[in-house]
C-alpha positions as CSV (number, residue, x, y, z in Angstrom):
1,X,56.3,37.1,-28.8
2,X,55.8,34.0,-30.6
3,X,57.1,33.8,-34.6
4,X,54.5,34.7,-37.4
5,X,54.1,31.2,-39.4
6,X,54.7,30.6,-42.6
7,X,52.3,31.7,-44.9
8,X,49.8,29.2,-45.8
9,X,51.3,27.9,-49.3
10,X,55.0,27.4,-47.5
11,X,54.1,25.6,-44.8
12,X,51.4,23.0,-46.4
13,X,53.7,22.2,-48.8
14,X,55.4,20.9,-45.9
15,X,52.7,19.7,-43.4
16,X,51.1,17.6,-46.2
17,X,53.6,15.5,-47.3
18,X,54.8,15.0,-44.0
19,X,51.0,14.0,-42.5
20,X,50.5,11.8,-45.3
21,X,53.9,10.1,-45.3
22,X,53.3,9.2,-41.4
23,X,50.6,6.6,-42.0
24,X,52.8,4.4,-44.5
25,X,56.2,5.0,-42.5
26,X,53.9,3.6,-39.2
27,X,52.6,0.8,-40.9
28,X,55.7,-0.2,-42.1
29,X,57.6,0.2,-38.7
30,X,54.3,-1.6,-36.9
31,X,56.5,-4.5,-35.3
32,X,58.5,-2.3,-33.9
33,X,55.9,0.2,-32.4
34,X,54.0,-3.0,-30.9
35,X,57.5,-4.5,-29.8
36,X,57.9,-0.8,-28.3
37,X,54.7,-0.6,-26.7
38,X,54.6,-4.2,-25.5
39,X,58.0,-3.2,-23.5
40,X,57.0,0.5,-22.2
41,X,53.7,-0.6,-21.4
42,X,54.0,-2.3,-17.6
43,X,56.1,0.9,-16.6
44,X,53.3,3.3,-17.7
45,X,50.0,4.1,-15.7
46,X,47.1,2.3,-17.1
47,X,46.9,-0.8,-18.6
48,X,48.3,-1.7,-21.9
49,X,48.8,2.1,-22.2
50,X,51.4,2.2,-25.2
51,X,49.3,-0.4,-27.8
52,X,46.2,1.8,-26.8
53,X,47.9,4.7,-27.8
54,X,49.8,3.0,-30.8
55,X,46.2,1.9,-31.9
56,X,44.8,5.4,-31.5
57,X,47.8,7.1,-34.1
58,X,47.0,4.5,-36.5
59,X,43.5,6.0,-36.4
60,X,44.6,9.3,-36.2
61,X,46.7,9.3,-39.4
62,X,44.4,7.3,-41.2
63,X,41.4,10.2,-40.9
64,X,44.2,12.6,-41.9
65,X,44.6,10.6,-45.5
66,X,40.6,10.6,-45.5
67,X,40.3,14.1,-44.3
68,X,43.4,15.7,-47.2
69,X,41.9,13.6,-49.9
70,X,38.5,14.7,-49.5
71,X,39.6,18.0,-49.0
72,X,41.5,18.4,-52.3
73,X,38.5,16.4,-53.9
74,X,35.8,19.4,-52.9
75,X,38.6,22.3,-53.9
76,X,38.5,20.4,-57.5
77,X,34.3,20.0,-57.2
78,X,33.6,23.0,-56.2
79,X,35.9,24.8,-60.0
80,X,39.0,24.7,-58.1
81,X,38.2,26.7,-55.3
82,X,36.0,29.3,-56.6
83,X,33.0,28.3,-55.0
84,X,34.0,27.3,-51.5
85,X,31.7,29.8,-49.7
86,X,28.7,28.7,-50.9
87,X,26.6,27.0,-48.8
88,X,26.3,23.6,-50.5
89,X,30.2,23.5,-50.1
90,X,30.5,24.8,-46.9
91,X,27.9,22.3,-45.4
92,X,30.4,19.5,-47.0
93,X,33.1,21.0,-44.7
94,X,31.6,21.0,-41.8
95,X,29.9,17.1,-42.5
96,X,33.5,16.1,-43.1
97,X,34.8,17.8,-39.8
98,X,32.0,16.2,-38.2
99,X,33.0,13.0,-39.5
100,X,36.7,13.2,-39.2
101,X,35.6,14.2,-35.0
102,X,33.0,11.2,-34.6
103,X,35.7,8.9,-35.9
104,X,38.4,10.1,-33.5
105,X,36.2,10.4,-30.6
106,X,34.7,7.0,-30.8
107,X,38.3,5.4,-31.3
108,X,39.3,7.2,-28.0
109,X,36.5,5.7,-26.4
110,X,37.2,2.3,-27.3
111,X,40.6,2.3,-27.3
112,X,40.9,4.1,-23.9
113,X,37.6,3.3,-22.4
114,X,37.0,6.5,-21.5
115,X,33.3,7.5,-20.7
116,X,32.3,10.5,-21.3
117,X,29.1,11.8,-19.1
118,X,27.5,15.2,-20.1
119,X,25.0,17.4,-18.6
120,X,22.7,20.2,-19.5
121,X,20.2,22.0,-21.0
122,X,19.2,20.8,-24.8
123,X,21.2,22.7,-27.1
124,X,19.0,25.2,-29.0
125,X,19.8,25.7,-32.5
126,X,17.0,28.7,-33.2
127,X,19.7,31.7,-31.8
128,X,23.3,31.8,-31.9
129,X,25.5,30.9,-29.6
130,X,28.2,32.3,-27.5
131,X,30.1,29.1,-25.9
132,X,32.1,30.4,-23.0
133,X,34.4,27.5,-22.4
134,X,37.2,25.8,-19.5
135,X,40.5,25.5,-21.2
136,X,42.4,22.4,-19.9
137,X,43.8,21.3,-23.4
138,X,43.4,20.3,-26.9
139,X,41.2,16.7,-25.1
140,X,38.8,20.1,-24.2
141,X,38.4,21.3,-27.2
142,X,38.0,18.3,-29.4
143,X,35.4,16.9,-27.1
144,X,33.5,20.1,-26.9
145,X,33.6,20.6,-30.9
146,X,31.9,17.3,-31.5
147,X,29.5,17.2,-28.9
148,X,28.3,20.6,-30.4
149,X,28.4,18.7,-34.1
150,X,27.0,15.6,-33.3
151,X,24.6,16.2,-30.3
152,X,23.3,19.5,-30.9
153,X,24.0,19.9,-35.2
154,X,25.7,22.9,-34.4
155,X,28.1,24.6,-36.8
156,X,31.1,25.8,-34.6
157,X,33.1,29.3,-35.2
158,X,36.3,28.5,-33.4
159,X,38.5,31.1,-31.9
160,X,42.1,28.8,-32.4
161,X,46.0,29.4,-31.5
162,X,47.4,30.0,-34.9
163,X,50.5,27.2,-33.8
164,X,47.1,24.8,-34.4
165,X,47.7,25.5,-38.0
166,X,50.5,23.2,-38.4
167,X,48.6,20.4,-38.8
168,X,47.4,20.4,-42.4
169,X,43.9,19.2,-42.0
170,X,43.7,22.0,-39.5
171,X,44.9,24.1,-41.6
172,X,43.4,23.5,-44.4
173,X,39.5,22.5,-43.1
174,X,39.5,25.6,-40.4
175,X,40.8,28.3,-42.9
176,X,37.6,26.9,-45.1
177,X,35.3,27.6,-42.4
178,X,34.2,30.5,-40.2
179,X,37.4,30.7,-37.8
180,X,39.5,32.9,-36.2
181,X,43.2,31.9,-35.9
182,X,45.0,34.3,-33.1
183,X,48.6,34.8,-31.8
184,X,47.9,34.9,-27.7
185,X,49.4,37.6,-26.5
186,X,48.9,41.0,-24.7
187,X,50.6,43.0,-27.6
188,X,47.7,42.1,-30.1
189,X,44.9,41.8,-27.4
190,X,42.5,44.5,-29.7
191,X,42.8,42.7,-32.6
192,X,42.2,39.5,-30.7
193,X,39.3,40.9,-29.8
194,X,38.7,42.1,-33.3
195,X,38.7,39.3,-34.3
196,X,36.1,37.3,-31.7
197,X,33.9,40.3,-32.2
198,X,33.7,39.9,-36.4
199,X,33.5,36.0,-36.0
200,X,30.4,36.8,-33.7
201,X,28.7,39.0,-36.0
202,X,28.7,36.8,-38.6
203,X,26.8,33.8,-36.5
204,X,23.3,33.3,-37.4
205,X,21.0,30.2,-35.7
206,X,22.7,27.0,-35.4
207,X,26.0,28.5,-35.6
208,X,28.2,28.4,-32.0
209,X,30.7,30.7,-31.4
210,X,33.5,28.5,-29.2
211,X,36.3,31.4,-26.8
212,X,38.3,29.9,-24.3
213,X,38.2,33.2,-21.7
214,X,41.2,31.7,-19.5
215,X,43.3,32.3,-23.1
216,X,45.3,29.2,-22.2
217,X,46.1,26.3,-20.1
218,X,45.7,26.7,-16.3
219,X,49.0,26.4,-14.7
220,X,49.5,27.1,-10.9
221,X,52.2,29.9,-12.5
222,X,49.9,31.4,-14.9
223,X,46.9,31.6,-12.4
224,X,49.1,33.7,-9.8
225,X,50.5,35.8,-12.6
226,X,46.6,36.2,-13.7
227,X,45.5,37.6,-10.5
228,X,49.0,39.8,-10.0
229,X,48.0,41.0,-13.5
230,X,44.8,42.1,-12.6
231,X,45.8,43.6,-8.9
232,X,48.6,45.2,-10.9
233,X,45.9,47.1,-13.0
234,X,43.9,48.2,-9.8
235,X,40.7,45.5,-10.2
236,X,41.1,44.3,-6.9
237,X,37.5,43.1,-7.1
238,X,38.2,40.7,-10.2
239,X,41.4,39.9,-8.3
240,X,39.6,38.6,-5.0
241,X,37.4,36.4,-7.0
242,X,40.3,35.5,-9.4
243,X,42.5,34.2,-6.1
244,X,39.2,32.3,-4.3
245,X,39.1,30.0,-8.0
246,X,41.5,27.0,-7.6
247,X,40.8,24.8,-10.5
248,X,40.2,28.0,-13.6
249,X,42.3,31.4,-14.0
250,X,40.6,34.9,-14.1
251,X,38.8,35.3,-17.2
252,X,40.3,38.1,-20.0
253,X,37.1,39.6,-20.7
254,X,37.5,41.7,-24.1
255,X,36.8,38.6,-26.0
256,X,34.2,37.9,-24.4
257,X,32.5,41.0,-24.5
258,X,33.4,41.9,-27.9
259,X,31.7,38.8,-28.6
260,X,28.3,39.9,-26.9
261,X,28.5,43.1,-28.4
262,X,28.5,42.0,-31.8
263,X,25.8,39.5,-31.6
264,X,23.0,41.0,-29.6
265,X,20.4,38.3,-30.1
266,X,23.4,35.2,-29.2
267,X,22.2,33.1,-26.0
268,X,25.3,31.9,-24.5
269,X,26.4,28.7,-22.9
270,X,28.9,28.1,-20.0
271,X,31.0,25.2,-20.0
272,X,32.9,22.9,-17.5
273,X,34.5,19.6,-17.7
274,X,36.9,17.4,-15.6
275,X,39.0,14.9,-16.4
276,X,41.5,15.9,-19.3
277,X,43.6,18.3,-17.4
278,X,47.3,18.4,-18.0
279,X,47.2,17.8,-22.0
280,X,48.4,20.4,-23.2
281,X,52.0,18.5,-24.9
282,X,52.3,15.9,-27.1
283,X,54.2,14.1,-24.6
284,X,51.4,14.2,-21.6
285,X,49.5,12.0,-23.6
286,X,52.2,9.2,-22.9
287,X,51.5,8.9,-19.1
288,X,48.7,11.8,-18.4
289,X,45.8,10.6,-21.0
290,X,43.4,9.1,-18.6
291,X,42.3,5.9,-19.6
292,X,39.6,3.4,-18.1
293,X,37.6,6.0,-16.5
294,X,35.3,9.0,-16.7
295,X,35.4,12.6,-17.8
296,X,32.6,14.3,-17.0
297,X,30.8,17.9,-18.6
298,X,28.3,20.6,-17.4
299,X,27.1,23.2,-19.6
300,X,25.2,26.2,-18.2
301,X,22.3,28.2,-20.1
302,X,21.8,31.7,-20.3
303,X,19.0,33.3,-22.9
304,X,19.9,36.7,-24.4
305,X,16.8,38.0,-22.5
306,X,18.9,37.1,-19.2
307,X,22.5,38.9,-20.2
308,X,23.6,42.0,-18.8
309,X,23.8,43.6,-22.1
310,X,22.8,46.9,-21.2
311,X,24.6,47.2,-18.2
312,X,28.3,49.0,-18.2
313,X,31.3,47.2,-18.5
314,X,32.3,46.9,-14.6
315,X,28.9,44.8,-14.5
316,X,29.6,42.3,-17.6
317,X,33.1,41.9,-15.9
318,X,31.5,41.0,-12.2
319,X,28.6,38.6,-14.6
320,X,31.3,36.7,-16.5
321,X,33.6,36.3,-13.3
322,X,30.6,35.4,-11.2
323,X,29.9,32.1,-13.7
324,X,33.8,31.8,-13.5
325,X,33.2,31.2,-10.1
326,X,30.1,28.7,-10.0
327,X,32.7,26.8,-13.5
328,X,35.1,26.7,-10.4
329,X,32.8,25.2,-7.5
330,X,31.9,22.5,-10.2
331,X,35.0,21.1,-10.5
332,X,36.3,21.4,-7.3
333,X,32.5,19.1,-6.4
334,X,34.0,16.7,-8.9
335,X,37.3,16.2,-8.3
336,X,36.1,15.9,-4.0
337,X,33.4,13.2,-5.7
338,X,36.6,11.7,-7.7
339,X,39.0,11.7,-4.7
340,X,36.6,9.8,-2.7
């Protein structure tokens, strides 16, 4: 099981200093990260690949200086703290996170030239929504989060690894906002879903609830294990589908139903995307990060009118694993359309 974090005060009191010492101790090495990358770069896939990434943690740390300064600026504005879940504070949270995401995203995309192609339904912003997403990675989740901000002026309520909180804007924006940090694994699965299900209750129109229902990463190892799991448990059904999906692991469905339980008039939305697979380490962004190229995104949706909320459980399990499935056949379309 992993080790609990330190509480919030221990470990910002380290994150901080350390986040906001990186920006001056890269600036002041620069020569030697450009000498670095100028070297590294012909040996690396993709052109110019280490000043594209140098350029992109210039950015990075830059928006966490922004980011930590506004946030202690609104903790003082809003009588030290005391009013932070108002409304008129909240909504400067969430403009900030939308900021801090637009600015990251759009250095990507220059810096990497990556194009990003989406597809879908409009977003409705008069229900809740339950967004039922592929989990290939933190590239996933960021690009997810701000095309739900910036596309559809959604709010997100995001269901995070608690590991995510060693970052201190992380830390600090999320725990601000309507999120659910959770330790992934089986021991705590109830109040996992506990969790999912209170974060869901609370969701109103315009707000999207964000679960990853794979739980992590797909890994050829964690896939088999998935479907042994769920043979092991006696749902051969679940375990048929599971093995005929070769890109996405089986679903755990407790989240995901706890979610629908708690927030009967939630629409939900299905999503897919290829092209930032294997980024799940620091160190895959050195030669895995795609770069000059496309990553493309489906999103399904399903009105509330059209989920199985009053059947039993055996039929929301065969629903969600059945748009597990069709998630699947979309990426294996586009990586055959890729590998053309």
């Amino acid at each position: 099981m992993s080790r609990p974090l330190p509480p919030p005060l221990v470990r910002r009191v380290v994150s901080v200093p350390l986040a906001l010492a990186a920006l001056p101790l890269l600036l002041a090495t620069l020569p030697v990260w450009i000498l670095t990358g100028l070297v590294a770069s012909p040996f690396l896939p993709g052109r110019w690949r280490g000043l594209r990434l140098l350029w992109f943690g210039v950015v990075w740390f830059a928006c966490e200086w922004v980011a930590l300064g506004t946030l202690a600026w609104l903790w003082v504005r809003s009588g030290f703290g005391r009013h932070l879940a108002e409304p008129r504070w909240q909504d400067a949270h969430y403009r900030l996170m939308r900021w801090m995401l637009d600015r990251v995203y759009l250095t990507a995309r220059r810096a990497f030239r990556l194009r990003v192609v989406g597809s879908g339904e409009p977003l409705p912003r008069d229900v809740p929504l339950l967004v039922l997403c592929r989990h290939a990675g933190p590239g996933d989740s960021v690009l997810l989060i701000r095309t739900l901000m910036s596309l559809g002026r959604l709010r997100p309520r995001i269901v995070l690894k608690d590991v995510l909180q060693l970052d201190p804007t992380v830390d600090v924006l999320l725990n601000r906002l309507p999120n659910r940090f959770i330790t992934p694994h089986p021991s705590v699965a109830q109040d996992v879903e506990a969790a999912i299900g209170a974060l869901a209750a609370g969701a109103g129109p315009g707000d999207a609830v964000i679960i990853f229902p794979e739980g992590g990463n797909f890994t050829e190892h964690r896939r088999s294990r998935a479907i042994e799991r769920l043979r092991g448990l006696g749902h051969a059904d679940e375990a048929e589908k599971a093995e005929r999906m070769r890109n996405l692991m089986a679903p755990k469905p407790g989240g995901t139903l706890a979610a629908l339980a708690a927030a009967p008039d939630a629409d939900v939305l299905l999503v897919a995307h290829e092209g930032l697979e294997d980024l799940s380490r620091i160190g895959d962004l050195w030669r895995g990060l795609p770069m000059d190229d496309v990553v493309e995104a489906r999103w399904w949706h399903v009105p509330s009118a059209r989920l199985p909320r009053d059947a039993d459980v055996d039929a929301q399990v065969d629903w969600l694993f059945d748009w597990w499935g069709t998630l699947d056949s979309w990426v294996a379309a586009e990586r055959a359309t890729r590998s053309r």
